[in-house]
PDB file of N, CA, C and O in Angstrom:
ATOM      1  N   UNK A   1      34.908  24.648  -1.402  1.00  0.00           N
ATOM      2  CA  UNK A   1      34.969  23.210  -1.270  1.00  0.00           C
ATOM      3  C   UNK A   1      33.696  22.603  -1.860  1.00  0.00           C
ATOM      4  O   UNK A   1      32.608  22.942  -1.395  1.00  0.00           O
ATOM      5  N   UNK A   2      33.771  21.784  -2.792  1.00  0.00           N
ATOM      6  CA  UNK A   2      32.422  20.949  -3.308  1.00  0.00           C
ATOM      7  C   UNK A   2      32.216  19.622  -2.302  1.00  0.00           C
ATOM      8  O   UNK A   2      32.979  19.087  -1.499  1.00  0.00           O
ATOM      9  N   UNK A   3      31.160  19.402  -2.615  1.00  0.00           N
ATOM     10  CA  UNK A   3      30.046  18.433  -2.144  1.00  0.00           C
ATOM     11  C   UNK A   3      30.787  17.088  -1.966  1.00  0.00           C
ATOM     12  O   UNK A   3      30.468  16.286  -1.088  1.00  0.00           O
ATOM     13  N   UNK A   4      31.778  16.889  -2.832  1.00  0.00           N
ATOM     14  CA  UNK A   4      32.506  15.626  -3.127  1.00  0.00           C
ATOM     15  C   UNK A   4      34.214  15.862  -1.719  1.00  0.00           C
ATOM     16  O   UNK A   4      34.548  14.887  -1.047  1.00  0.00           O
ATOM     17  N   UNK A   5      34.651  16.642  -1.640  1.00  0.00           N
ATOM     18  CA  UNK A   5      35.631  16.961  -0.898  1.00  0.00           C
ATOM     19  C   UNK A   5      34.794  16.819   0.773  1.00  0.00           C
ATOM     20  O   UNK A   5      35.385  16.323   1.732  1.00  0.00           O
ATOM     21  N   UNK A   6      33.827  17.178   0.830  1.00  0.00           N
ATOM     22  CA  UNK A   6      33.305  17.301   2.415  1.00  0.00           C
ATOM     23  C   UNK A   6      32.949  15.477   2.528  1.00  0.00           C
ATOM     24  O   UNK A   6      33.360  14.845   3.501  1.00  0.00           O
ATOM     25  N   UNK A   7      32.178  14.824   1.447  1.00  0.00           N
ATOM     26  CA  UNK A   7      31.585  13.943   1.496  1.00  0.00           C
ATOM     27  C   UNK A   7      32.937  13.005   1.998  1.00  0.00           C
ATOM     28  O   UNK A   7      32.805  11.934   2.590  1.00  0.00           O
ATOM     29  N   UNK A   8      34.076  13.533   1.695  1.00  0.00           N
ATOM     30  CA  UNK A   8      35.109  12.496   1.406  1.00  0.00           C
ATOM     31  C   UNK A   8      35.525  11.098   2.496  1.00  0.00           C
ATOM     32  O   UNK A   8      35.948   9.979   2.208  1.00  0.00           O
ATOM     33  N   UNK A   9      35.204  11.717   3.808  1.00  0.00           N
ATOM     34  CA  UNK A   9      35.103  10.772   5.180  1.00  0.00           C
ATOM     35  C   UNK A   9      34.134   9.800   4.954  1.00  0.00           C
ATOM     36  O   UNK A   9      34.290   8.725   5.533  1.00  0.00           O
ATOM     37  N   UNK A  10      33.019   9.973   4.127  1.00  0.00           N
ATOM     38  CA  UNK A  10      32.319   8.729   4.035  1.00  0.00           C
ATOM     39  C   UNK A  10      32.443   8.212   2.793  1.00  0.00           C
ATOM     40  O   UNK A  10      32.044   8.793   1.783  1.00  0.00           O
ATOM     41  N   UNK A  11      33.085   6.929   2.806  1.00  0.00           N
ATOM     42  CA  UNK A  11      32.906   5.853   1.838  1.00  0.00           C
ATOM     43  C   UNK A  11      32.079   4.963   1.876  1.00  0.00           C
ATOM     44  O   UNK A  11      31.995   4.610   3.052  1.00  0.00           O
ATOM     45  N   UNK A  12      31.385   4.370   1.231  1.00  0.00           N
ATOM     46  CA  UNK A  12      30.406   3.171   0.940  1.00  0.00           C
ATOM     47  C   UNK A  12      30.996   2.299   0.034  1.00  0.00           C
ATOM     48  O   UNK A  12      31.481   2.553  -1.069  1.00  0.00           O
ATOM     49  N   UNK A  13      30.882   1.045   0.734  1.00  0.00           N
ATOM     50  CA  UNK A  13      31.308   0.239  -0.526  1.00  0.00           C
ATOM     51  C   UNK A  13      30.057   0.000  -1.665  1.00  0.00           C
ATOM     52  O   UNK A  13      29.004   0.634  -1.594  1.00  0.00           O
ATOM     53  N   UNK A  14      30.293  -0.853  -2.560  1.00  0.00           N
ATOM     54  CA  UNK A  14      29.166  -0.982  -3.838  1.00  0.00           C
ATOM     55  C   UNK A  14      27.873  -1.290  -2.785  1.00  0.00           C
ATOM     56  O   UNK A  14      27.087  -0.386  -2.501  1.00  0.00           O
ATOM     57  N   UNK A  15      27.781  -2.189  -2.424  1.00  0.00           N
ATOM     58  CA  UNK A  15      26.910  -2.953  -1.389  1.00  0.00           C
ATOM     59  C   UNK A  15      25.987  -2.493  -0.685  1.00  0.00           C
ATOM     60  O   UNK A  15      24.857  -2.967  -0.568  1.00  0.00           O
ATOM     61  N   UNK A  16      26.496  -1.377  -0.091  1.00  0.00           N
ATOM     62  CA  UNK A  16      26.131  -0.454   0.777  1.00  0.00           C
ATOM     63  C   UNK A  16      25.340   0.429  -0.021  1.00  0.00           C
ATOM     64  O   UNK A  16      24.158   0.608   0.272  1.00  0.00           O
ATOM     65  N   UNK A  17      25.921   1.058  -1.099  1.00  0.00           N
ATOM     66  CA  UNK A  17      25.376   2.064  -1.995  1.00  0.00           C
ATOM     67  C   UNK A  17      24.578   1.723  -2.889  1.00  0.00           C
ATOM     68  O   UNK A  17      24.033   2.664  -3.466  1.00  0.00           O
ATOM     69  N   UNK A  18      24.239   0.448  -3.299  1.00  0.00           N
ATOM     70  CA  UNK A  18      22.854  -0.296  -3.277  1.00  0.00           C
ATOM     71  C   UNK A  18      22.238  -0.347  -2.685  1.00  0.00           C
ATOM     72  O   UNK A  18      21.123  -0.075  -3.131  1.00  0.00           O
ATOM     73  N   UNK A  19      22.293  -0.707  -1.226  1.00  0.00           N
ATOM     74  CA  UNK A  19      21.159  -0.703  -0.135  1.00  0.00           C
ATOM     75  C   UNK A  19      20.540   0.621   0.229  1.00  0.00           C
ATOM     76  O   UNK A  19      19.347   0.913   0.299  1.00  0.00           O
ATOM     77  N   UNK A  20      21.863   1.533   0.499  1.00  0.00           N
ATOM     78  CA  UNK A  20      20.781   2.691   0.183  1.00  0.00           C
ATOM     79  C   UNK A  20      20.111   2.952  -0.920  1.00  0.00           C
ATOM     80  O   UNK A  20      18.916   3.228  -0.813  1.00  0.00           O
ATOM     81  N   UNK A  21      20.641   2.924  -2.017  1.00  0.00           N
ATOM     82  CA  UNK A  21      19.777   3.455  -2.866  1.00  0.00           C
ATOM     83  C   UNK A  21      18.570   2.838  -3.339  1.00  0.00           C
ATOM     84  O   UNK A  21      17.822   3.262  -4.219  1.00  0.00           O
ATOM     85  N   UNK A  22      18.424   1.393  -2.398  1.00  0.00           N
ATOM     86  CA  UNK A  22      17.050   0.722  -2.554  1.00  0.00           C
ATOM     87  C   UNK A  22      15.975   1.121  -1.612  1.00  0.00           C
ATOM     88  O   UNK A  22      14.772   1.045  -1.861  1.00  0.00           O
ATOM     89  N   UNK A  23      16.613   1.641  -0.288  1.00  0.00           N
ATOM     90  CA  UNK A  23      15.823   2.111   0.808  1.00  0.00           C
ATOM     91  C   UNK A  23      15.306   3.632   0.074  1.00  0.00           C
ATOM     92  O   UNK A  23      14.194   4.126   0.261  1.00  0.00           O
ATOM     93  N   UNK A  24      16.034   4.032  -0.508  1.00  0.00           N
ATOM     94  CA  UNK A  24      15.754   5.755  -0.967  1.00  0.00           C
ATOM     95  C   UNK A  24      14.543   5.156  -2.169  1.00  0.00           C
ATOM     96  O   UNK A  24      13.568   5.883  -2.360  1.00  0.00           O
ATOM     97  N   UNK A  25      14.624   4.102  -2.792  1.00  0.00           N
ATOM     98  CA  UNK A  25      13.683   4.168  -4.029  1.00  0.00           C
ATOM     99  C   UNK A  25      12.316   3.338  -3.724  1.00  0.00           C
ATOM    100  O   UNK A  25      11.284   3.426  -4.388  1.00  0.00           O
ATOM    101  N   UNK A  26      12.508   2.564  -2.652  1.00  0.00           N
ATOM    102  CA  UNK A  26      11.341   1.754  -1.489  1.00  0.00           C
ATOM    103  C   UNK A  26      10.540   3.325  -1.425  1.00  0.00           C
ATOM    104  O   UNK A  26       9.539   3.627  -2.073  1.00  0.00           O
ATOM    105  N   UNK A  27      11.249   4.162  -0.504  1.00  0.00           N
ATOM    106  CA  UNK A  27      10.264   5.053  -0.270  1.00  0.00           C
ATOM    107  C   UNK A  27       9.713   6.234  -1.181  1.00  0.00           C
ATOM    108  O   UNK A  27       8.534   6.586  -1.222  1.00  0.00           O
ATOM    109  N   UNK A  28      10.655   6.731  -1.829  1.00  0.00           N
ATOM    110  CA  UNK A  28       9.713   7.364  -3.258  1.00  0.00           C
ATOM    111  C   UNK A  28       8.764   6.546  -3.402  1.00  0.00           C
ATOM    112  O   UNK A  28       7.829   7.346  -3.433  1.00  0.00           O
ATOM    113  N   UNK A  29       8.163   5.247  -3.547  1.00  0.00           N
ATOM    114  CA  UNK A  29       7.887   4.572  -4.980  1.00  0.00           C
ATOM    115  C   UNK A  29       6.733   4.304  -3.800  1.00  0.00           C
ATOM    116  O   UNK A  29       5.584   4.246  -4.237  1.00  0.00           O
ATOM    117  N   UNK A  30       6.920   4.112  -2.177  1.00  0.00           N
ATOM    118  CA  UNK A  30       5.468   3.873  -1.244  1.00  0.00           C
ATOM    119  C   UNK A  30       4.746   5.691  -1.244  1.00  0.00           C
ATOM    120  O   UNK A  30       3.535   5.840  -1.408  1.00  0.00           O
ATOM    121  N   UNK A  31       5.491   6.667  -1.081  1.00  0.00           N
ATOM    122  CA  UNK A  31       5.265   8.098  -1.289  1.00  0.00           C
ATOM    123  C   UNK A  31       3.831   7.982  -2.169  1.00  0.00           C
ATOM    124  O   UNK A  31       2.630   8.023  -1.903  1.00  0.00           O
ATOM    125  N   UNK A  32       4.815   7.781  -3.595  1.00  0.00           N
ATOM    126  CA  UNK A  32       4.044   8.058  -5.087  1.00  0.00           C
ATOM    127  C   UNK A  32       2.402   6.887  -4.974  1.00  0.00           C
ATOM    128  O   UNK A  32       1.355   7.160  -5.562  1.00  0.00           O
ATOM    129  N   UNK A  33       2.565   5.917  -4.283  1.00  0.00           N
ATOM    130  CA  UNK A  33       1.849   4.896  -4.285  1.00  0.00           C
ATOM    131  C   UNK A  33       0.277   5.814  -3.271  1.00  0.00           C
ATOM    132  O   UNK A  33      -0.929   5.917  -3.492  1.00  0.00           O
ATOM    133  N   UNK A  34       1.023   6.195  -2.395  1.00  0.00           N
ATOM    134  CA  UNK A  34       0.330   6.940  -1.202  1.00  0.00           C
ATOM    135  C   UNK A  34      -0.951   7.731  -1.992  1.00  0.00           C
ATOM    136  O   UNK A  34      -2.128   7.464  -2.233  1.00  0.00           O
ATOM    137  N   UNK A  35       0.083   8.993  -2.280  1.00  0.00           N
ATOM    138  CA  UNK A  35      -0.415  10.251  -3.634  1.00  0.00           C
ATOM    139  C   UNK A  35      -1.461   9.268  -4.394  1.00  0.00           C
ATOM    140  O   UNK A  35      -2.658   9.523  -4.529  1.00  0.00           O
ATOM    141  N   UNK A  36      -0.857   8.194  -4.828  1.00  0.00           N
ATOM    142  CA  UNK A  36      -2.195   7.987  -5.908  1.00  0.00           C
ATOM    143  C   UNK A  36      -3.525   7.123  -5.483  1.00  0.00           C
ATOM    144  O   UNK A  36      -4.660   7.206  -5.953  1.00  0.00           O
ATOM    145  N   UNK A  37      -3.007   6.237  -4.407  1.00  0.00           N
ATOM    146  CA  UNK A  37      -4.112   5.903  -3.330  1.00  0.00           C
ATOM    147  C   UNK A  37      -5.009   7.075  -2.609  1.00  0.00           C
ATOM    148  O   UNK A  37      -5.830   6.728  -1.760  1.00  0.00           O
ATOM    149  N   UNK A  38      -4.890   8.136  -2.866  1.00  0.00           N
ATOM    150  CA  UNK A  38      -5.489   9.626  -1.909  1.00  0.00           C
ATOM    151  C   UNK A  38      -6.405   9.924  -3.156  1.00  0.00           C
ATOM    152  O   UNK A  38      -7.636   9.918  -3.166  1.00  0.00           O
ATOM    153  N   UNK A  39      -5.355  10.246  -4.447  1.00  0.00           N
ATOM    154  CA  UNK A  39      -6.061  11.092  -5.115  1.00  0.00           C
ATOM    155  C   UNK A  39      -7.071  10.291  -6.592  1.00  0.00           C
ATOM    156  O   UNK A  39      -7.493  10.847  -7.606  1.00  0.00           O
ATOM    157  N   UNK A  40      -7.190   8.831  -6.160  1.00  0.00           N
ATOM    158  CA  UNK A  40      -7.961   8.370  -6.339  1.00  0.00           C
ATOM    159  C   UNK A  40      -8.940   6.691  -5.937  1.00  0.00           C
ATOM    160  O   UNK A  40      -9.098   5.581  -6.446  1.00  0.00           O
ATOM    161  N   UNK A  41      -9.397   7.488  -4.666  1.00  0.00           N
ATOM    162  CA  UNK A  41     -10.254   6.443  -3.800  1.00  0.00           C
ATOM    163  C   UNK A  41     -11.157   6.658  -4.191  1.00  0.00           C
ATOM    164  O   UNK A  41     -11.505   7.720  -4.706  1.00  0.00           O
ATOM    165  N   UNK A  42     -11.775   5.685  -4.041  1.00  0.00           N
ATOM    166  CA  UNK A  42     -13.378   5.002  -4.197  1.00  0.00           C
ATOM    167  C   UNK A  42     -14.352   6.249  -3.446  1.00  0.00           C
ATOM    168  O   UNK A  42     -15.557   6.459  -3.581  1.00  0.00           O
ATOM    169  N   UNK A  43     -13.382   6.939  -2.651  1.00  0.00           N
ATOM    170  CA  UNK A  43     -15.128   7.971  -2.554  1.00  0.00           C
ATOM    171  C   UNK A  43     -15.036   9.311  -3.585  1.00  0.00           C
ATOM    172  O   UNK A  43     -15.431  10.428  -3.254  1.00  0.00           O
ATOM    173  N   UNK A  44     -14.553   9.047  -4.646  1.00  0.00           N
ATOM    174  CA  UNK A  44     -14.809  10.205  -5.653  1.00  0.00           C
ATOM    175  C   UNK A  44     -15.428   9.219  -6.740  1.00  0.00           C
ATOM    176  O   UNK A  44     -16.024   9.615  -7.741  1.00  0.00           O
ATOM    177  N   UNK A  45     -15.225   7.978  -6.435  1.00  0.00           N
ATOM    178  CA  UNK A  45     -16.364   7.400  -7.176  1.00  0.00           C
ATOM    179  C   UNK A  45     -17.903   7.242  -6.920  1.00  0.00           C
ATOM    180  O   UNK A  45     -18.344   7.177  -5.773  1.00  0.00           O
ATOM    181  N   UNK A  46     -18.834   7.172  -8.206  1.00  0.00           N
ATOM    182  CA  UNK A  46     -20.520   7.204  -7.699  1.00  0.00           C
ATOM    183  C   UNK A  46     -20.619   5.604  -6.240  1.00  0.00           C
ATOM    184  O   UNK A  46     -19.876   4.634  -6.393  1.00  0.00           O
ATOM    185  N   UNK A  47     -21.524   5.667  -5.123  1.00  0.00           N
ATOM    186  CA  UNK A  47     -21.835   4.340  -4.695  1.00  0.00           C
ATOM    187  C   UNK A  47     -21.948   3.186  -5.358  1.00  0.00           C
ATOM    188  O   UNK A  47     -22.466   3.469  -6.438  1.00  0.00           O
ATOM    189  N   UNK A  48     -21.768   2.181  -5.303  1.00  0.00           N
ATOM    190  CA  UNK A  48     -22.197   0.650  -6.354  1.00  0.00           C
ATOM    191  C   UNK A  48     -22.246  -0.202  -5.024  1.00  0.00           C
ATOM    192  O   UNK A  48     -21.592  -0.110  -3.985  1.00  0.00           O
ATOM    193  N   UNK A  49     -23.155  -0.982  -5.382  1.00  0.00           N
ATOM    194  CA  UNK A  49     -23.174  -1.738  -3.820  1.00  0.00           C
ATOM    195  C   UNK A  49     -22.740  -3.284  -4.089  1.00  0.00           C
ATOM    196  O   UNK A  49     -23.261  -4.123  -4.824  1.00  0.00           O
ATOM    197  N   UNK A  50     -21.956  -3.342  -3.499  1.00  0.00           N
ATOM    198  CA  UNK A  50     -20.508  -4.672  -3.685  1.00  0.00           C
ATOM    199  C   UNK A  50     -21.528  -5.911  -4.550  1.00  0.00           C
ATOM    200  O   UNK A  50     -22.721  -6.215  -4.547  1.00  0.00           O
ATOM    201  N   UNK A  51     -20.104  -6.449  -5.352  1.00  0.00           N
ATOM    202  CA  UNK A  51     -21.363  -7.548  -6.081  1.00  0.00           C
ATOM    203  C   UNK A  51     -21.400  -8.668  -5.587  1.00  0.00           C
ATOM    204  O   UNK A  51     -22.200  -9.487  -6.041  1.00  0.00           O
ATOM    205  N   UNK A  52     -20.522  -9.009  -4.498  1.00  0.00           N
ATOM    206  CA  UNK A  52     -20.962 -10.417  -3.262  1.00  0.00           C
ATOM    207  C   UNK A  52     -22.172  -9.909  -2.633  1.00  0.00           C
ATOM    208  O   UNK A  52     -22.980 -10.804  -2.385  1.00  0.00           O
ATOM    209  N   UNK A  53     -22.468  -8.952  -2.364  1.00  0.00           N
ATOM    210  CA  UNK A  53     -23.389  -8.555  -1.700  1.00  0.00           C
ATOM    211  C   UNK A  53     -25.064  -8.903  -2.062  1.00  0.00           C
ATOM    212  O   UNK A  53     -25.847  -9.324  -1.211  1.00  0.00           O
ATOM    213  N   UNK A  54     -25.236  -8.777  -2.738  1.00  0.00           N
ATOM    214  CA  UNK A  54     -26.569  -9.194  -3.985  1.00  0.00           C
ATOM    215  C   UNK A  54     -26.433 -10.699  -4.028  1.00  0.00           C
ATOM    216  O   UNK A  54     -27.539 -11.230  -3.933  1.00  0.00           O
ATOM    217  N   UNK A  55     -25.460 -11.540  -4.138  1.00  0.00           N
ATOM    218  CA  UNK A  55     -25.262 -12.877  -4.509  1.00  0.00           C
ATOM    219  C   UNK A  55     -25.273 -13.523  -2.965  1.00  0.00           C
ATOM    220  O   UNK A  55     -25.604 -14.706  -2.890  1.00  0.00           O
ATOM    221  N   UNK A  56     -25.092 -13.150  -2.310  1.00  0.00           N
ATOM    222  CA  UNK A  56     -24.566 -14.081  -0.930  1.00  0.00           C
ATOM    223  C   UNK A  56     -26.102 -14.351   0.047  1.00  0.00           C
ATOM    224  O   UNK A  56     -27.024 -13.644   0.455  1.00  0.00           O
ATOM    225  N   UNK A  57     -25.818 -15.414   0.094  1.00  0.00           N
ATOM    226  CA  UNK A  57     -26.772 -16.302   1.230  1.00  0.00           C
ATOM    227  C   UNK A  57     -26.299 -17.403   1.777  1.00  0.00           C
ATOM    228  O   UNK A  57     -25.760 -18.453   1.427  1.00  0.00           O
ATOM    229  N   UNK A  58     -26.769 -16.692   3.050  1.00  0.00           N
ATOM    230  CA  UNK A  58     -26.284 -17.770   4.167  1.00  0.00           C
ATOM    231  C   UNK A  58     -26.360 -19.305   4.319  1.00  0.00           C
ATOM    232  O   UNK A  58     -27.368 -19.938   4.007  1.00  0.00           O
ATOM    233  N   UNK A  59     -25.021 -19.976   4.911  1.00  0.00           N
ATOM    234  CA  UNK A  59     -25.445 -21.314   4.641  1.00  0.00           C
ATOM    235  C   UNK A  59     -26.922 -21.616   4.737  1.00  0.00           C
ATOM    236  O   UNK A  59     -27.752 -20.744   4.994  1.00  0.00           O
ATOM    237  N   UNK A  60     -27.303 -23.239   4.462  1.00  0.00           N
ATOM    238  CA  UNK A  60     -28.210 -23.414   5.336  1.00  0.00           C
ATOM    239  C   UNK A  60     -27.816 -24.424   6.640  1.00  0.00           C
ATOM    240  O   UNK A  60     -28.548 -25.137   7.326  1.00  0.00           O
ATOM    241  N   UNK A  61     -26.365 -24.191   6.695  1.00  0.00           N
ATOM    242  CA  UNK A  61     -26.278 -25.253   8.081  1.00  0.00           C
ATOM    243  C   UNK A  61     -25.975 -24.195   9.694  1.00  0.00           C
ATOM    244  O   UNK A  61     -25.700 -24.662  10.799  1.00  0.00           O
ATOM    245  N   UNK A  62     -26.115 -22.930   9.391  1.00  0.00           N
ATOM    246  CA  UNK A  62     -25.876 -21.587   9.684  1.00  0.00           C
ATOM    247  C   UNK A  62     -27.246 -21.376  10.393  1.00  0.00           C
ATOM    248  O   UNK A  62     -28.251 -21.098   9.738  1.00  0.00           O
ATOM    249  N   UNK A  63     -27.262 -21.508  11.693  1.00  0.00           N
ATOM    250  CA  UNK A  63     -28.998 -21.147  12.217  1.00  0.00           C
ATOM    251  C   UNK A  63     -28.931 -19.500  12.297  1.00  0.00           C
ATOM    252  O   UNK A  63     -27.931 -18.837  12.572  1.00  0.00           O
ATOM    253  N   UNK A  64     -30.064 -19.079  12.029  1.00  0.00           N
ATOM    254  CA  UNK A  64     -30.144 -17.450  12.215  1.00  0.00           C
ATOM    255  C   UNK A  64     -31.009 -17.412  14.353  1.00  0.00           C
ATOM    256  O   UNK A  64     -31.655 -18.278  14.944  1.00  0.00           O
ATOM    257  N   UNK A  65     -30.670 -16.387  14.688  1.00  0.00           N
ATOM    258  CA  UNK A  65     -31.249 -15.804  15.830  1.00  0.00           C
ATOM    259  C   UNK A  65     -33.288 -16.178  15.712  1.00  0.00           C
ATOM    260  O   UNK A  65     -34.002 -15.480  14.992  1.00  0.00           O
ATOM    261  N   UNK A  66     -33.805 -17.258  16.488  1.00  0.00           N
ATOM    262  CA  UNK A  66     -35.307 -16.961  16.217  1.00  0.00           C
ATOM    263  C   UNK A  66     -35.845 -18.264  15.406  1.00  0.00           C
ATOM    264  O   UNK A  66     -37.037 -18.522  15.238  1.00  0.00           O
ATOM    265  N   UNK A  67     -34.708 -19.070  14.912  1.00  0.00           N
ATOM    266  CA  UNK A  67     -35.069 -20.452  13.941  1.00  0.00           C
ATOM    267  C   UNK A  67     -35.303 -21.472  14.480  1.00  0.00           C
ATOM    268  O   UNK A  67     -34.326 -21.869  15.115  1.00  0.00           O
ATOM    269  N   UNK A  68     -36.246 -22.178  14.542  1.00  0.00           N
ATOM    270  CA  UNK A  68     -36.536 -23.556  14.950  1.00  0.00           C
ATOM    271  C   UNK A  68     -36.067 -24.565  14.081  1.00  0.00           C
ATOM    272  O   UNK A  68     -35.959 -24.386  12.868  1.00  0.00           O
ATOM    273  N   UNK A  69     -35.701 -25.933  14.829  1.00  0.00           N
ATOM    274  CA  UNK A  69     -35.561 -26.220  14.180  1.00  0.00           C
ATOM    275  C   UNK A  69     -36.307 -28.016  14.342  1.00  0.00           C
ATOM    276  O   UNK A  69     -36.242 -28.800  13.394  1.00  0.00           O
TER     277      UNK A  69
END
């Protein structure tokens, strides 16, 4: 008996067999996304220290801890 004779109790209409096959390609495609988010993060890159970081200063309407005013 092939694959197609057992399958035969389940029908899908078009509709259906789109939706799955969007749920089946959603998750390959978050999988593959995963894999390449792992196998290339920022810690196999050298340190760089953020470039807001160097640029940013605090308001001046922003009191710090210790300021008179």
């Amino acid at each position: 008996m092939n694959w197609r004779a057992r399958l035969s109790w389940l029908v899908l209409t078009r509709e259906e067999q789109r939706t799955i096959a969007f749920v089946v390609l959603a998750l390959v495609l978050g999988l593959a996304v995963k894999h390449y988010r792992h196998t290339h993060s920022k810690e196999a890159l050298p340190n760089e220290p953020p470039a807001l970081a160097a640029d940013f200063s605090p308001s001046p309407s922003v009191t710090q801890p210790g300021d008179v005013r």
